[in-house]
Each structure stands twice: as structure tokens, then as C-alpha cells.
N, CA, C and O atoms as CSV, one atom per row, in Angstrom:
chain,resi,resn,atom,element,x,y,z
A,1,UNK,N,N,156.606,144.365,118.957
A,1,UNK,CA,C,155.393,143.591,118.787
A,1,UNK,C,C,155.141,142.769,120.053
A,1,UNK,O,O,156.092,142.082,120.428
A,2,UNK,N,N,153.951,142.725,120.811
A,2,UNK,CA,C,153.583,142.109,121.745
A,2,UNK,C,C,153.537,140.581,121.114
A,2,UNK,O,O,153.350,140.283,119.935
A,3,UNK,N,N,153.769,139.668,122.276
A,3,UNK,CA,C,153.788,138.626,121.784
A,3,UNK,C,C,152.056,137.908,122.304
A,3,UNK,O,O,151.237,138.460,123.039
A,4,UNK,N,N,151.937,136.570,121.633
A,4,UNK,CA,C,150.450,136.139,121.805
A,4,UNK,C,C,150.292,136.068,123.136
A,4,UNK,O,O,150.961,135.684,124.096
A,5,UNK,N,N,148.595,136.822,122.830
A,5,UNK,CA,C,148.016,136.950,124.266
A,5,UNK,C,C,147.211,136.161,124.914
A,5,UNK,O,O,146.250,136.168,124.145
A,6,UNK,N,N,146.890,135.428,125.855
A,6,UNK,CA,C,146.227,134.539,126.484
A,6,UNK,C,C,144.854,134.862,127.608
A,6,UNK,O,O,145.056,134.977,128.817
A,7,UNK,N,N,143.787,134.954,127.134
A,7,UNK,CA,C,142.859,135.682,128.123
A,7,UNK,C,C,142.353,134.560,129.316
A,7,UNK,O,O,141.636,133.580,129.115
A,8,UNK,N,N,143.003,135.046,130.750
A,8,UNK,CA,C,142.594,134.199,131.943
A,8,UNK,C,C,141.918,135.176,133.228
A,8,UNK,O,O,142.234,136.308,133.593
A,9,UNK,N,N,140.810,134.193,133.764
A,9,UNK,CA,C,140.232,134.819,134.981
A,9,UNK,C,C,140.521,134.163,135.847
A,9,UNK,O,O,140.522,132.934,135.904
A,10,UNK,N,N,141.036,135.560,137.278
A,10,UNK,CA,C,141.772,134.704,138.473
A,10,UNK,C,C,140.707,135.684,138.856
A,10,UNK,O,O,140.276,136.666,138.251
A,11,UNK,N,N,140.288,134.993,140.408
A,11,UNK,CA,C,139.928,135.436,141.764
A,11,UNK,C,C,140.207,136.009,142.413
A,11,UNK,O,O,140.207,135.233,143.368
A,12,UNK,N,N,140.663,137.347,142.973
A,12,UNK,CA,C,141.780,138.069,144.377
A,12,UNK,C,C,140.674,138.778,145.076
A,12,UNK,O,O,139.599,139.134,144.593
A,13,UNK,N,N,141.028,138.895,146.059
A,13,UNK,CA,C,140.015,139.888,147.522
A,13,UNK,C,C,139.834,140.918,147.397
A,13,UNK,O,O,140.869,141.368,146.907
A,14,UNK,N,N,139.017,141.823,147.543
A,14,UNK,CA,C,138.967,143.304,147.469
A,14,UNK,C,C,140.222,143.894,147.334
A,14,UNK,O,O,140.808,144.400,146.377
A,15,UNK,N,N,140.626,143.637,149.020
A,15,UNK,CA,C,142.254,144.451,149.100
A,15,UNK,C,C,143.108,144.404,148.050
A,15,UNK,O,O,143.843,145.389,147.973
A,16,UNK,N,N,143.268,143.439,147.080
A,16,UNK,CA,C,144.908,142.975,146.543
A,16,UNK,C,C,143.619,143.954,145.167
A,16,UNK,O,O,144.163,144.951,144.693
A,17,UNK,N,N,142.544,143.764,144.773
A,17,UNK,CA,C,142.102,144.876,143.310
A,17,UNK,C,C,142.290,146.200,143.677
A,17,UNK,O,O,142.758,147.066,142.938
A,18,UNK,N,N,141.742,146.429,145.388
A,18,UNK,CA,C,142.125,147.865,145.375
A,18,UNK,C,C,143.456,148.505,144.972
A,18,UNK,O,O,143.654,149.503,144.279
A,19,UNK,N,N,144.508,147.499,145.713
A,19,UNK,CA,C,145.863,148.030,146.029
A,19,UNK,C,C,146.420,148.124,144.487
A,19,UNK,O,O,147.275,148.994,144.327
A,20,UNK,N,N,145.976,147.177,143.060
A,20,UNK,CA,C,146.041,146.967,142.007
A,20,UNK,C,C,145.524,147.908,140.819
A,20,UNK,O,O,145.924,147.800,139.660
A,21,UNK,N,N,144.576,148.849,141.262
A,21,UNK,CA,C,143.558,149.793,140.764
A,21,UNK,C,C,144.889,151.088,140.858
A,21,UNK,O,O,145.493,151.777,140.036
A,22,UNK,N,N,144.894,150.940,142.159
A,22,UNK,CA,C,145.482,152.298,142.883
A,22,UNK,C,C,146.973,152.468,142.171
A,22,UNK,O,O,147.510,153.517,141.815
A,23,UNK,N,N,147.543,150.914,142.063
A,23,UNK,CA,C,149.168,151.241,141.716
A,23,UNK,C,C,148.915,151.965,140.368
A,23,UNK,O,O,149.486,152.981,139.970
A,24,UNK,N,N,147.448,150.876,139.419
A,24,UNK,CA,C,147.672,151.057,137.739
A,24,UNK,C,C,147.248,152.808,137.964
A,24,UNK,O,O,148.236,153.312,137.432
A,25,UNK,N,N,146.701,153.555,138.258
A,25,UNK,CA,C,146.227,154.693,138.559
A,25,UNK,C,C,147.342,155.365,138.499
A,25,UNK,O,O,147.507,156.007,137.462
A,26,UNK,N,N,148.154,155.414,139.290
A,26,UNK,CA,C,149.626,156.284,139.486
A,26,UNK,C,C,150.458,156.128,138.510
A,26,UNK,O,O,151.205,157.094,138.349
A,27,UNK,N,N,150.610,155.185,137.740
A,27,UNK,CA,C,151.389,154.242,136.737
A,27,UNK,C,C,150.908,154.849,135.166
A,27,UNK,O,O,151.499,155.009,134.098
A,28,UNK,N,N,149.463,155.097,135.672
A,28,UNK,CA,C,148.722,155.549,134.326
A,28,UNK,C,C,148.593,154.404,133.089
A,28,UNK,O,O,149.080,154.576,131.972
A,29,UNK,N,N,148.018,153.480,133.408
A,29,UNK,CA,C,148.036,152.198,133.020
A,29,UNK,C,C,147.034,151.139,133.391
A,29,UNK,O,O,146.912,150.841,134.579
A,30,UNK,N,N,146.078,150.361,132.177
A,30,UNK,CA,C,145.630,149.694,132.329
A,30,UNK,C,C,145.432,148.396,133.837
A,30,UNK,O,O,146.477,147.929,134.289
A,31,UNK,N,N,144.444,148.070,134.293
A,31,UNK,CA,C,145.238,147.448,135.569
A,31,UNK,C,C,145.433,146.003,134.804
A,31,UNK,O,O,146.295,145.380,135.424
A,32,UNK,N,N,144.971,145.281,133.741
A,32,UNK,CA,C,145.134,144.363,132.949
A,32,UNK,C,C,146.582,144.525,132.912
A,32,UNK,O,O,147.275,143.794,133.620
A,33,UNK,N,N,147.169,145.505,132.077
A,33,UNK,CA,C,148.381,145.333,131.922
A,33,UNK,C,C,149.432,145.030,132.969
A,33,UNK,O,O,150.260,144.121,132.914
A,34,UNK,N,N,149.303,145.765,133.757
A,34,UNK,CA,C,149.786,146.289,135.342
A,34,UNK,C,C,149.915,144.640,135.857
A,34,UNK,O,O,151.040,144.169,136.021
A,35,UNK,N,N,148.733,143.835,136.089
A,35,UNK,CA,C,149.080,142.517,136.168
A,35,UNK,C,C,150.016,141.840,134.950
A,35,UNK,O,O,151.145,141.595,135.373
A,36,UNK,N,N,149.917,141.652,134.222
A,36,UNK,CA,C,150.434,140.737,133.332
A,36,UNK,C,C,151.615,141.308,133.585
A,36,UNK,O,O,152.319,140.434,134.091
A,37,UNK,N,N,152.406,142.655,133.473
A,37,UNK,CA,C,153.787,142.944,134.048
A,37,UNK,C,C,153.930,142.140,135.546
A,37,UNK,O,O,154.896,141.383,135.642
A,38,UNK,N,N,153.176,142.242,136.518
A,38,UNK,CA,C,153.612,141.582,137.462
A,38,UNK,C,C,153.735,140.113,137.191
A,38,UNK,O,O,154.746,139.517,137.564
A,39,UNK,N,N,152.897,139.581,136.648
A,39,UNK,CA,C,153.330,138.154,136.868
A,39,UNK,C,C,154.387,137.586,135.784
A,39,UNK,O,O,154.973,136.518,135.962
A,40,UNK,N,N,154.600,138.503,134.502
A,40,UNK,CA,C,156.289,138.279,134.115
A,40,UNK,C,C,157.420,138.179,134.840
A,40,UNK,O,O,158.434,137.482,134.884
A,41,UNK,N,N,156.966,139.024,135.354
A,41,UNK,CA,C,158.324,139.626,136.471
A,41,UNK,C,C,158.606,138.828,137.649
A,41,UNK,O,O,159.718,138.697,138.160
A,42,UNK,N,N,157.284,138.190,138.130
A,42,UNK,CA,C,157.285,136.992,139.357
A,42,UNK,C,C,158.136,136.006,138.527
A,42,UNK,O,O,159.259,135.697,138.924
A,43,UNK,N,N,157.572,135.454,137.264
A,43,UNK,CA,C,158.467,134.175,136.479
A,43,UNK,C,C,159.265,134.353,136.473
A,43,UNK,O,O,159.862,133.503,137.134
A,44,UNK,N,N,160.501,135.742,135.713
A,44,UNK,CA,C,161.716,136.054,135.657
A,44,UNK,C,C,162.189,135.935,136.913
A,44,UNK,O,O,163.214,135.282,136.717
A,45,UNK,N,N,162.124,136.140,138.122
A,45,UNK,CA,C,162.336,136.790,138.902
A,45,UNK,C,C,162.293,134.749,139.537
A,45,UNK,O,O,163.272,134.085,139.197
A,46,UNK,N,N,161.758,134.402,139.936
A,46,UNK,CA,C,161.666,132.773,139.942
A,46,UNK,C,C,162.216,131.738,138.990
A,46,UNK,O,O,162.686,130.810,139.648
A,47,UNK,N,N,162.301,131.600,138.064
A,47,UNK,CA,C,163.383,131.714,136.829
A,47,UNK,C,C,164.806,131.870,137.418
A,47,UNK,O,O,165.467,130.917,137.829
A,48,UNK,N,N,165.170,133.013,137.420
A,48,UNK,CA,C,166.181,133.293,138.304
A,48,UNK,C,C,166.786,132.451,139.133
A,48,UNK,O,O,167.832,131.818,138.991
A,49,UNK,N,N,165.609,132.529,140.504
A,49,UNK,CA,C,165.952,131.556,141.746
A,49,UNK,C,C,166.281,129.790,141.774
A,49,UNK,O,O,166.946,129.024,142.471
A,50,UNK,N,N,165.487,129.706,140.711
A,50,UNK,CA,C,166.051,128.494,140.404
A,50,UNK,C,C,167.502,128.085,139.367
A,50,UNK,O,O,168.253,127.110,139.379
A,51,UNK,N,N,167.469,128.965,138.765
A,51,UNK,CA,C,168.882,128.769,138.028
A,51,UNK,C,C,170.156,129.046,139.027
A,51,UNK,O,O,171.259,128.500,139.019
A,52,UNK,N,N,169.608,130.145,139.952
A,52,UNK,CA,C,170.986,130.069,141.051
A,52,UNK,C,C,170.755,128.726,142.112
A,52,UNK,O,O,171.750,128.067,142.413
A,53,UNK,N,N,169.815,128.460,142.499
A,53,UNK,CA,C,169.771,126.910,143.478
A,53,UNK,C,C,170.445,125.757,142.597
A,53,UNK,O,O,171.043,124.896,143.242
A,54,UNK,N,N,170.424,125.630,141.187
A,54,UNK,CA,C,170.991,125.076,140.443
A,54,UNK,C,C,172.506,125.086,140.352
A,54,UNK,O,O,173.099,124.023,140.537
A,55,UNK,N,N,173.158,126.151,140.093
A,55,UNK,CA,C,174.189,126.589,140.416
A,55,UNK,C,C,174.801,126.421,141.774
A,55,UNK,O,O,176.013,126.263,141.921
A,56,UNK,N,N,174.226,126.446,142.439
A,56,UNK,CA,C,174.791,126.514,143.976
A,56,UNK,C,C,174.620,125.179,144.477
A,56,UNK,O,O,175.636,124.849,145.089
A,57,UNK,N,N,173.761,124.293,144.465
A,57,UNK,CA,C,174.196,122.664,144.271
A,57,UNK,C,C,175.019,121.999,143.523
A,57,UNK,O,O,175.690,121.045,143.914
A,58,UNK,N,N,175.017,122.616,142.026
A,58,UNK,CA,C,176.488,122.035,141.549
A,58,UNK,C,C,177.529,122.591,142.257
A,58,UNK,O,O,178.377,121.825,142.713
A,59,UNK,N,N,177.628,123.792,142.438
A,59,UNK,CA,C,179.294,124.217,143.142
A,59,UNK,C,C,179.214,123.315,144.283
A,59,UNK,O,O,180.247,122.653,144.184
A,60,UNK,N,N,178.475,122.841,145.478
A,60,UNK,CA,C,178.486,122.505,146.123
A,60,UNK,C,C,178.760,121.065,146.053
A,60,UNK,O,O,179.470,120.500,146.885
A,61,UNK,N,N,178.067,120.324,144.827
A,61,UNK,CA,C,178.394,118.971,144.580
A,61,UNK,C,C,180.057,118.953,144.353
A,61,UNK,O,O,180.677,118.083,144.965
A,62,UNK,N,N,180.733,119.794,143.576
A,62,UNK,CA,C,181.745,119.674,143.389
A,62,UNK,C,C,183.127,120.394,144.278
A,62,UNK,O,O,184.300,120.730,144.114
A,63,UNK,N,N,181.802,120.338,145.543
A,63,UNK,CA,C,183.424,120.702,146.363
A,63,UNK,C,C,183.516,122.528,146.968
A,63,UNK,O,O,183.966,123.218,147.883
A,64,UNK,N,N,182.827,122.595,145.846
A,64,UNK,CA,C,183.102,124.680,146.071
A,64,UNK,C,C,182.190,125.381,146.936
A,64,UNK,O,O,181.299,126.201,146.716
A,65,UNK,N,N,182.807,124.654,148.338
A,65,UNK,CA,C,182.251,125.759,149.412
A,65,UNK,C,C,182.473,127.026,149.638
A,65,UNK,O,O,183.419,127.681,149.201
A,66,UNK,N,N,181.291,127.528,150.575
A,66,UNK,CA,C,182.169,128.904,151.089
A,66,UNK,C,C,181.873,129.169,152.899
A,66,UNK,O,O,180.696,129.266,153.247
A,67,UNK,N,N,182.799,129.257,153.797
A,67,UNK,CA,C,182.840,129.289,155.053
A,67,UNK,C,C,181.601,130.311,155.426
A,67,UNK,O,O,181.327,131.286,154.726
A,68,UNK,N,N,180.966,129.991,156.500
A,68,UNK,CA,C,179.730,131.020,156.567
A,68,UNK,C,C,180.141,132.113,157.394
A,68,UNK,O,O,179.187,132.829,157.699
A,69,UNK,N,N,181.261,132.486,157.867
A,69,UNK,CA,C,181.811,133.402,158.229
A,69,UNK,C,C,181.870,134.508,156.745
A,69,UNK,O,O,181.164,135.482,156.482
A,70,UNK,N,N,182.724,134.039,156.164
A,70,UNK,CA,C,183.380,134.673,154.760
A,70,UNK,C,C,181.962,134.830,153.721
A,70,UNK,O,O,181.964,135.674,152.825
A,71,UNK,N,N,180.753,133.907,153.960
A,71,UNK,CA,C,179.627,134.182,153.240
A,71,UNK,C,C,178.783,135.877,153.651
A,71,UNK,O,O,178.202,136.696,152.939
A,72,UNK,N,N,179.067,135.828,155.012
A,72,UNK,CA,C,178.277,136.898,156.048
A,72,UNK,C,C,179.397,137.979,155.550
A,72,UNK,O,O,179.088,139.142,155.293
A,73,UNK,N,N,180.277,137.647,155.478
A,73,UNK,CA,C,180.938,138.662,155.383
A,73,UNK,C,C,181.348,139.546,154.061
A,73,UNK,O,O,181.778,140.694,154.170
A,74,UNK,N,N,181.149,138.821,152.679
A,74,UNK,CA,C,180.770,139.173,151.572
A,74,UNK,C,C,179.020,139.643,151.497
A,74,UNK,O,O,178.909,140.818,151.149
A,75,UNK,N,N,178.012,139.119,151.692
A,75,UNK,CA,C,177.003,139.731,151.689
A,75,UNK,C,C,177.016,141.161,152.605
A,75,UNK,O,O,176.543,142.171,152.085
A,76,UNK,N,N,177.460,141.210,153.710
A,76,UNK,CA,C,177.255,142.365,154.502
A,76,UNK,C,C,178.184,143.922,153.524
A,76,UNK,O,O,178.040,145.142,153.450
A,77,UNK,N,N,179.091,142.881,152.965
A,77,UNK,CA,C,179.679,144.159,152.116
A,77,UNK,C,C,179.521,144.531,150.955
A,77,UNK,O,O,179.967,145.595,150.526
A,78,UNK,N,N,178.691,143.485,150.108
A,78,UNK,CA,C,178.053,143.806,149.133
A,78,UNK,C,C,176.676,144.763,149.850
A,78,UNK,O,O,176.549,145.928,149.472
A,79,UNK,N,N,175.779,144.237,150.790
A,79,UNK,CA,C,174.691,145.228,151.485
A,79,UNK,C,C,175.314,146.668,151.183
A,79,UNK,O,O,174.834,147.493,150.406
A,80,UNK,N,N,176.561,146.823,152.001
A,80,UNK,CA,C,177.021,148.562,152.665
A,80,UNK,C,C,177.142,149.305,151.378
A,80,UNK,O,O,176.857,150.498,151.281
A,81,UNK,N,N,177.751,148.266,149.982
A,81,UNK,CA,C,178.197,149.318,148.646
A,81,UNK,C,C,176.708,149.450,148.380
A,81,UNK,O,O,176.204,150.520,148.719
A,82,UNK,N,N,176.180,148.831,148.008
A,82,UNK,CA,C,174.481,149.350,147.680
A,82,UNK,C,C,173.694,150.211,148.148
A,82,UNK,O,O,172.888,151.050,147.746
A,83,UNK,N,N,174.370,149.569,149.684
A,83,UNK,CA,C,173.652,151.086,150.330
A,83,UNK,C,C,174.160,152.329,150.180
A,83,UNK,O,O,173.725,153.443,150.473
A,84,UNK,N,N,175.329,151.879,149.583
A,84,UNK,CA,C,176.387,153.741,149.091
A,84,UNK,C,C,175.896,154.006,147.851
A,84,UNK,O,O,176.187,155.065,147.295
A,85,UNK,N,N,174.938,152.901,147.153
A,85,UNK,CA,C,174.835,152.796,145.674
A,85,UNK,C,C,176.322,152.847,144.679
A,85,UNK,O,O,176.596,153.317,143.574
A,86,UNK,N,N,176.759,152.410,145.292
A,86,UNK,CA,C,178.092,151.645,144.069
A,86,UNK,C,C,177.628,150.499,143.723
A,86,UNK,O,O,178.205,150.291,142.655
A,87,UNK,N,N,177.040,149.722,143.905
A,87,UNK,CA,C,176.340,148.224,143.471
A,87,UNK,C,C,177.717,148.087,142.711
A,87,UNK,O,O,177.963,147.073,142.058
């Protein structure tokens, strides 16, 4: 069951309806819908970012650094497995 729906009008430029027309087109999908998935996904997705900045100031308040050598060096090797797709 969809949950309650809220009807709003935003403004965007030609370009960003074309590029929006074109995705829902390929997608086979309303472009109404097509937005409202995107801007869930911006919240989740921001949502997110703030629960880890949250996280990462408390570790930090309490001491739990990490050397930015050893930071570069865990991200670069998390990068290479992904890029092998072992994630």
C-alpha cells in the first residue's frame, strides 16, 4: 500500500524536465513517479549522511581517532575490492 500522497508544484528548467522525461521513458514510468523516487532517495540517502556525521563526532568526541594515513589506506582498499566487486 502506498503511503499518503501529497500533491506539490516545483519549478525546474527545460534541461533537468527533459533529462526527467527521457530517464521516465526508458524506465517506462510515469515522470511523477520517477520524481517522487528521486527525492526519497535524496532524503534516505541524506538521512544517512547525517547519522554518519553524527557518529563520527561522537567517536571523535570520545577519543576514537583514526590516523589519516591508515584512513587513506582503508578507503583505497575498500575502493580496489569494489572495484573487483567483492564489496
Amino acid at each position: 500500500m502506498l503511503p499518503d500522497m501529497v500533491t506539490m508544484n516545483i519549478s525546474l528548467d527545460e534541461q533537468a524536465v527533459e533529462k526527467l522525461r527521457a530517464i521516465a521513458a526508458k524506465l517506462d514510468k510515469p515522470v511523477e513517479d520517477l520524481v517522487a523516487e528521486l527525492v526519497q532517495g535524496t532524503l534516505s540517502e541524506e538521512e544517512r549522511y547525517r547519522v554518519a556525521v553524527r557518529e563520527g563526532i561522537a567517536q571523535a568526541d570520545a577519543g576514537r581517532l583514526v590516523d589519516l594515513d591508515d584512513a587513506f589506506d582503508r578507503v583505497t582498499e575498500k575502493l580496489k575490492r569494489m572495484h573487483a566487486g567483492q564489496r
